[in-house]
Every structure is written in structure tokens, then in C-alpha cells.
C-alpha positions in Angstrom: 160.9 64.7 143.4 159.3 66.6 145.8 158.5 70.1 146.3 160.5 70.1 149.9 163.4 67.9 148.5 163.9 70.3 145.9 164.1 73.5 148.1 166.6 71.4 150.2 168.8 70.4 146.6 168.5 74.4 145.7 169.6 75.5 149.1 172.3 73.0 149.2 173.7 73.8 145.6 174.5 76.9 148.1 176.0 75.3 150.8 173.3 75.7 153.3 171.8 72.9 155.0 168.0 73.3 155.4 168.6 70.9 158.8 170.5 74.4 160.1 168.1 76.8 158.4 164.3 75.2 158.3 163.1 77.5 155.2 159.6 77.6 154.6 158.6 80.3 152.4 160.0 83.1 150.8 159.1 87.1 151.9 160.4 90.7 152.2 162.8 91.8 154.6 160.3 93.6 156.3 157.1 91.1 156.2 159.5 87.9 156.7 159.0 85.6 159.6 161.6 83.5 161.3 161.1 80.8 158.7 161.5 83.1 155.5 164.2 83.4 152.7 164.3 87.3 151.8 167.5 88.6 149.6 168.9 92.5 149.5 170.8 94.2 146.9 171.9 97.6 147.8 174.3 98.1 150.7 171.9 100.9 152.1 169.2 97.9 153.3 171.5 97.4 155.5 168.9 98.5 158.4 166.3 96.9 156.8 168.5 93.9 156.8 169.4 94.4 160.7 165.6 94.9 161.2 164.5 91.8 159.2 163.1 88.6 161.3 163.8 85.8 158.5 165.7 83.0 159.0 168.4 83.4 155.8 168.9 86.9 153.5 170.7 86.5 150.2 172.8 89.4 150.0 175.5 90.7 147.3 179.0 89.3 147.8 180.9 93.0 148.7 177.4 93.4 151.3 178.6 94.8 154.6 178.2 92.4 157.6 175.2 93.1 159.6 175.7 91.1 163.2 173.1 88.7 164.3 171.9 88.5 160.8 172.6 84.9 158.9 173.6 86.2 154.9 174.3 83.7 152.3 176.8 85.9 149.7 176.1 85.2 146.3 177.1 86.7 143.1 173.7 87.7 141.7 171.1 87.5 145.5 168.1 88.4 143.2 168.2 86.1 140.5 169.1 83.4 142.9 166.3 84.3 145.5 163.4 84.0 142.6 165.1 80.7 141.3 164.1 79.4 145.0 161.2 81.4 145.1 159.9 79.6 142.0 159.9 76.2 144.0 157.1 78.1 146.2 154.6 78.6 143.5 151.5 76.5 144.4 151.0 73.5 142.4 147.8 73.7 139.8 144.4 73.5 141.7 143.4 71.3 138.9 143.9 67.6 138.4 142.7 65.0 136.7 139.5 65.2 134.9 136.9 66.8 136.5 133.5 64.5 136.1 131.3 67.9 135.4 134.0 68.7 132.5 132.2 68.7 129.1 134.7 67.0 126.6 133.3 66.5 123.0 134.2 62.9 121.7 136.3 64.0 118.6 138.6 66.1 121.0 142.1 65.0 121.8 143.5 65.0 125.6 146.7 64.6 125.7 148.8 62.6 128.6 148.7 63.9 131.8 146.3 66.7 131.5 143.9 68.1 134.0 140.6 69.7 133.3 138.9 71.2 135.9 135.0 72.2 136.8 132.2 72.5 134.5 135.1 72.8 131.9 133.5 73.1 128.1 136.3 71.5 125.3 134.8 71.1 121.9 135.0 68.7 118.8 138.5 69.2 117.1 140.3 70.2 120.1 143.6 69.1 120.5 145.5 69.8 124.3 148.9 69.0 124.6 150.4 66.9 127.5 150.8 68.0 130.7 148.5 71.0 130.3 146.2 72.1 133.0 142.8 73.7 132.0 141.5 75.0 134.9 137.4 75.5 136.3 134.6 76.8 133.9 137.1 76.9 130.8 135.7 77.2 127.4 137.8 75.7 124.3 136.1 76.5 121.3 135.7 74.5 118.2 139.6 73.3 116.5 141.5 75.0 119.3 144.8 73.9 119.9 146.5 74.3 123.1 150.3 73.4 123.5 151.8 70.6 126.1 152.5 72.5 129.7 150.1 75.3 129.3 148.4 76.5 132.3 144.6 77.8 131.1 143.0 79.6 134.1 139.5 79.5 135.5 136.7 81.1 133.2 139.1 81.6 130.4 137.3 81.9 126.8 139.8 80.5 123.6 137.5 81.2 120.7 136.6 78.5 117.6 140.2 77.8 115.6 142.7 79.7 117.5 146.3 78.6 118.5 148.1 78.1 122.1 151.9 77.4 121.5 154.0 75.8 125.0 154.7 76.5 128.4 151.6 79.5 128.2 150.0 81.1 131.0 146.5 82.1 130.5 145.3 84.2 133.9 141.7 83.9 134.8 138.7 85.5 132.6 141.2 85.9 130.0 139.6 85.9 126.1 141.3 84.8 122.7 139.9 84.9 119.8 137.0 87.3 120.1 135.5 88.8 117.3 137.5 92.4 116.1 135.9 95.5 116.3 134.8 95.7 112.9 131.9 97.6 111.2 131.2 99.8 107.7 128.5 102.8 107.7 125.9 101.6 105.1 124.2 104.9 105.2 121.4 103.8 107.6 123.5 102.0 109.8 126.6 100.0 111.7 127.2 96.6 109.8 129.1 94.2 110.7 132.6 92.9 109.3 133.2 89.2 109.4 135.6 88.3 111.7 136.7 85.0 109.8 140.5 85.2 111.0 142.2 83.6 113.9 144.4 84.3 117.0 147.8 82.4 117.4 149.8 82.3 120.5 153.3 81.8 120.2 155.3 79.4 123.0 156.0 80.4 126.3 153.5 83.5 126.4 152.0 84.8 129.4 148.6 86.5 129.6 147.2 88.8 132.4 143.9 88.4 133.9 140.6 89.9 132.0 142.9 90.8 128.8 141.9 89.9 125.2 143.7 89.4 121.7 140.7 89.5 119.3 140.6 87.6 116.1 141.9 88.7 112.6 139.2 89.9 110.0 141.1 87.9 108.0 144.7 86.0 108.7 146.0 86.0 112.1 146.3 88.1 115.2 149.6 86.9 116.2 151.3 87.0 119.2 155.3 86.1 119.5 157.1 84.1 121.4 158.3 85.0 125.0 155.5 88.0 125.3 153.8 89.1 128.6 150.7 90.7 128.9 149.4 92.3 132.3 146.1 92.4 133.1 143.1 94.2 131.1 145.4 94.8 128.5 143.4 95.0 124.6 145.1 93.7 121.4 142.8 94.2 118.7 142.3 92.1 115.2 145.0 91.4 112.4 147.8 93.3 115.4 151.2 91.8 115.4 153.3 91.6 118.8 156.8 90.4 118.3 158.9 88.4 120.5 159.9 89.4 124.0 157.7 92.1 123.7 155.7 93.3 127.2 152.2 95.2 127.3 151.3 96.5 130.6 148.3 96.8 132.3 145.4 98.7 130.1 147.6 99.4 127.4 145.5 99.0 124.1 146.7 98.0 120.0 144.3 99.2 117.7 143.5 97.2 114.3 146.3 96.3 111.9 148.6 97.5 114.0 152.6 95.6 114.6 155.0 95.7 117.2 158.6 94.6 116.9 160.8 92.1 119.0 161.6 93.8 122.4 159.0 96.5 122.5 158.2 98.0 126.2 154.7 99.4 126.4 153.8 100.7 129.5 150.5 101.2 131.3 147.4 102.8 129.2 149.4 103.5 126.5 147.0 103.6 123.1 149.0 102.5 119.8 146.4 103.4 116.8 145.7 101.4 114.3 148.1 100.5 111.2 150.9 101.9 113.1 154.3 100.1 113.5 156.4 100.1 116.4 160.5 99.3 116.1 162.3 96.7 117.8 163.2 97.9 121.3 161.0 100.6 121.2 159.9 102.0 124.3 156.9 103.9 124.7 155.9 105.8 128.2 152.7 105.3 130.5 149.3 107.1 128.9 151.2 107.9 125.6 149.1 107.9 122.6 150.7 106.8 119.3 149.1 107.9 116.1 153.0 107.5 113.7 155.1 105.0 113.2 158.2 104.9 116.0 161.6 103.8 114.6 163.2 101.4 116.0 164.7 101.6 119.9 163.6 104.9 120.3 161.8 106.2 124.2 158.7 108.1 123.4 156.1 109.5 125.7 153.2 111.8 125.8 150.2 112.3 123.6 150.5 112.6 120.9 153.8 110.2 121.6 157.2 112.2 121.0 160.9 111.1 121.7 161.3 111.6 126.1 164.0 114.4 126.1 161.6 116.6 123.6 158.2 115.6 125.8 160.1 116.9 128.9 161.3 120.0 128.3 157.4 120.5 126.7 156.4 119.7 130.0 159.0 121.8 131.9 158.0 124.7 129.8 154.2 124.4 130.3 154.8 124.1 134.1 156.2 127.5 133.8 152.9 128.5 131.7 151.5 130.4 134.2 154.3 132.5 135.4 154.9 133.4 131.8 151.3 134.7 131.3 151.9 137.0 134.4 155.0 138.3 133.1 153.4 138.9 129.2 150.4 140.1 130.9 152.5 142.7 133.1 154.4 144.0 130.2 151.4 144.2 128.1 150.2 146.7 131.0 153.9 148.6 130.4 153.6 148.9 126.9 149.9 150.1 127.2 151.2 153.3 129.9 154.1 153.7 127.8 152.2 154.4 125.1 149.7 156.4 126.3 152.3 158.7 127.8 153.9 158.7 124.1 150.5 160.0 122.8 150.4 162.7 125.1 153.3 164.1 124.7 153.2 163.9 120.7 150.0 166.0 121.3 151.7 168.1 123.3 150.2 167.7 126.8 151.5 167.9 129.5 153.3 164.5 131.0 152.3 165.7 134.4 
């Protein structure tokens, strides 16, 4: 089916024609052009819903009428708007196999799989169906990539490691590099083999310029369901359950494990061999250097539950007025007791 047939099916299962409404693209209410679909939530867009210049706004069904405005009232407008805004996503640059791709004999392409550009795949690879691998790629030695992945340009999957499903893999990405691992020998840094792997679970996502190094032994693993922003570093023999999401810059030191559920937010630093909760969530440029239990909300460095962090921060906002007011009655005292030492010597308090 395609792409336009499918926007007019979507916009139909809502009972709009697109031969009344010629949708085109998908925007905000206040970048959308006269061929956009935009959606609003709150009843106080309702200016920004007067003010918008698209052709159809998905609004809330108790949404107060805004004339000259067409709304389509729906039960949930944002989760409907981003199921139509999905038929929008550009289709993979890649297709077919590119004749400058580099495929090793021994490796196995699955059906309908496109490799693009100066593309490097390796003996004992094995791509699933209906994966894309997209320009300057490098597969490494027995890697194993799942059926409807989609493997950016210039991403790096290191010798052995594992791609489950339905993955995302954003440009310059990196699995499988080698941990950060070295002993003091007395004269010198040596080296720990990295002889472990990297396994991806099914339907992962991975940000742009991010890497999940190898184990020193085992497997790095990551679960099912988890996103990863951009520049985001999970280090070797680390665990990241299920649904879990790591934003942007965040970084998991050695050995470390994360439960199912687990919010980390951006430049947050998890030391090693510590264990996070399920549902735990842990606040932007917190450091974690304990264990956290289980659905707790930490924040700060070093990472402490929110409501105890705040009122630390509260009270060190008022640091400096404090220190006037000690330093003021340090000054008192000091008079006071002069004046006392007078008058126990018996001079006069004149």
C-alpha cells in the first residue's frame, strides 16, 4: 500500500476525507502551513489554535470551539496525531545492495535487505530480513543483526555481538568496543582483555555517537524496549533492563545494572558495580556512587532522594545570608564581651 493511501485510510478511520482536507505533512500549530495536521491538548492553546494556519488540528473532545478553525475531536489528539505522524517518516535512503558494499562470502543476507555505500559485512554475519544497513556500515566478524533493523550510516557493530528486532541504530553509533580496562603493573597501564560481547535486545533504539562497550567477559546486555539518546556511554559487563531510557550524556560505569523501567536523565554518571531499582528515577547531572532501591527519585551529587536534595539546595541558597547574620552576631558577642571585661575590672562603661 502506499504511503498516501495510507494517510488517506488513517484519516478516514476518523471520518475525514483527505478529498476535503489535502493533508500533506504534519507540524506545530505555530510552524504549520495550510496543508499541515497539528493537534492541541490543553484548552489554554486556544489562541495558538485560533492563530494556527494548518489545514486540520486534532484537539481534545471537551476543547472549546475556536471559529474559522477545522478541529477533528478525538479522545486522546496526541497519541492519535503521532500515529499519523508516523506515516510521515521518510522511507530508508538505502535499498538494495549497494555495488561498493563489501560482503564476505560466508555472510548471510537475509530477504529483502538493503546495504548501502562502501558498506563492510564480514564472514559469519547473519542480517535478518527486511533490515536496512545503511552507508559506510561496519559489521564485524559473527555479528548478528535481527529482521527489520534499521543500522545507520557509519555505524561500528564490533566482532560477535548481538542485534535483536525492529532496532534502531542512529548514525556513528558503536557496539561492541573494547571496555575500559587496565591493571597497574608497577611500571605501567596494561591492558585487560576484552573477550566478552554486547547483546541488544528487540526493539531497542540507539542515539547518534553513543556506545555500549563489550564485556571483559560475558555480556553487556541491553533489554528489550530501551532508548538511548545521543552520546550516551554504557560501559563493559553493565546491565540495562527493559523499558529502561538513558538520556543524552548520561554515562554507566563497569559492572554496573539497571532495572526494568529506570529513567536516567541527561549527564547523569552511575559508578561502577552499582545497582539501580526498577522504576528508579535518577535527576539530570546526578552522580551515583550507592545502590538506589527500587522506584525511588534521586538527584544531586552525590545522588540523594529529591525532597532531601531540595531542601539542601534551598538551605545553601540561603548560605550567604546566614553568614552575614553569624558574622553580625559574632561582632555582638565580641562588644558584649569586651564591655563585660570592663566592667569586671572595674572601669568605667563610659
Amino acid at each position: 500500500m502506499s504511503r498516501s493511501m495510507q494517510i488517506h485510510e488513517a484519516l478516514q478511520a476518523f471520518g475525514l476525507s483527505t478529498d476535503d482536507h489535502d493533508i500533506l505533512g504534519v507540524s506545530t500549530l505555530e510552524q504549520a502551513g495550510p496543508h499541515d495536521l497539528c493537534f492541541a491538548e490543553e484548552a489554554g492553546q486556544a489562541a495558538a489554535v485560533a492563530r494556527s494556519q494548518a489545514a486540520l488540528i486534532l484537539v481534545g473532545e471537551d476543547f472549546p470551539e475556536v471559529p474559522g478553525t477545522t478541529l477533528l475531536r478525538v479522545a486522546d489528539p496526541r497519541d492519535r496525531f503521532f500515529e499519523i505522524a508516523a506515516l510521515f517518516i521518510p522511507a530508508p535512503e538505502t535499498e538494495g545492495i549497494h555495488p561498493s558494499a563489501a560482503i564476505h562470502p560466508e555472510a548471510d543476507i537475509g530477504a529483502d535487505v538493503a546495504i548501502g555505500a562502501c558498506a563492510v559485512i564480514s564472514a559469519g554475519v547473519t542480517v535478518g530480513s527486511g533490515s536496512h544497513i545503511g552507508p559506510g556500515t561496519y559489521l564485524g566478524p559473527g555479528v548478528r543483526i535481527g529482521s527489520d533493523c534499521l543500522i545507520g550510516p557509519n555505524v561500528s557493530i564490533l566482532r560477535d555481538c548481538e542485534i535483536g528486532d525492529r532496532c534502531i541504530l542512529h548514525p556513528g553509533a558503536t557496539i561492541g568496543g573494547d571496555g575500559f580496562g587496565f591493571r597497574w603493573d608497577g611500571s605501567g597501564h596494561r591492558k585487560v582483555p576484552q573477550l566478552g560481547r554486547a547483546v541488544i535486545g528487540d526493539d531497542v533504539e540507539i542515539g547518534c555517537n553513543s556506545c555500549v562497550d563489550r564485556a571483559t567477559l560475558g555480556i553487556t546486555r541491553i533489554g528489550q524496549g530501551v532508548k538511548i539518546d545521543n552520546l550516551v556511554q554504557v560501559a563493559h559487563n553493565v546491565t540495562v533492563g527493559r523499558h529502561t531510557i538513558l538520556v543524552s550524556q548520561s554515562g554507566i560505569a563497569g559492572s554496573s545494572a539497571l532495572g526494568d523501567g529506570v529513567v536516567v536523565a541527561g549527564q547523569v554518571a552511575i559508578s561502577d558495580h552499582v545497582q539501580v531499582g526498577d522504576g528508579a528515577r535518577i535527576g539530570g547531572q546526578a552522580g551515583v556512587v550507592k545502590d538506589v532501591p527500587p522506584q525511588a527519585a534521586m538527584f544531586g551529587t552525590p545522588a540523594r532522594p529529591v525532597k532531601q536534595a531540595l531542601r539542601e539546595h534551598a538551605a545553601l541558597a540561603r548560605l550567604p545570608d546566614l553568614l552575614k547574620q553569624i558574622k553580625h552576631q559574632q561582632e555582638t558577642i565580641e562588644r558584649l564581651e569586651s564591655r563585660l571585661s570592663r566592667l569586671e575590672a572595674g572601669q568605667s562603661d563610659a
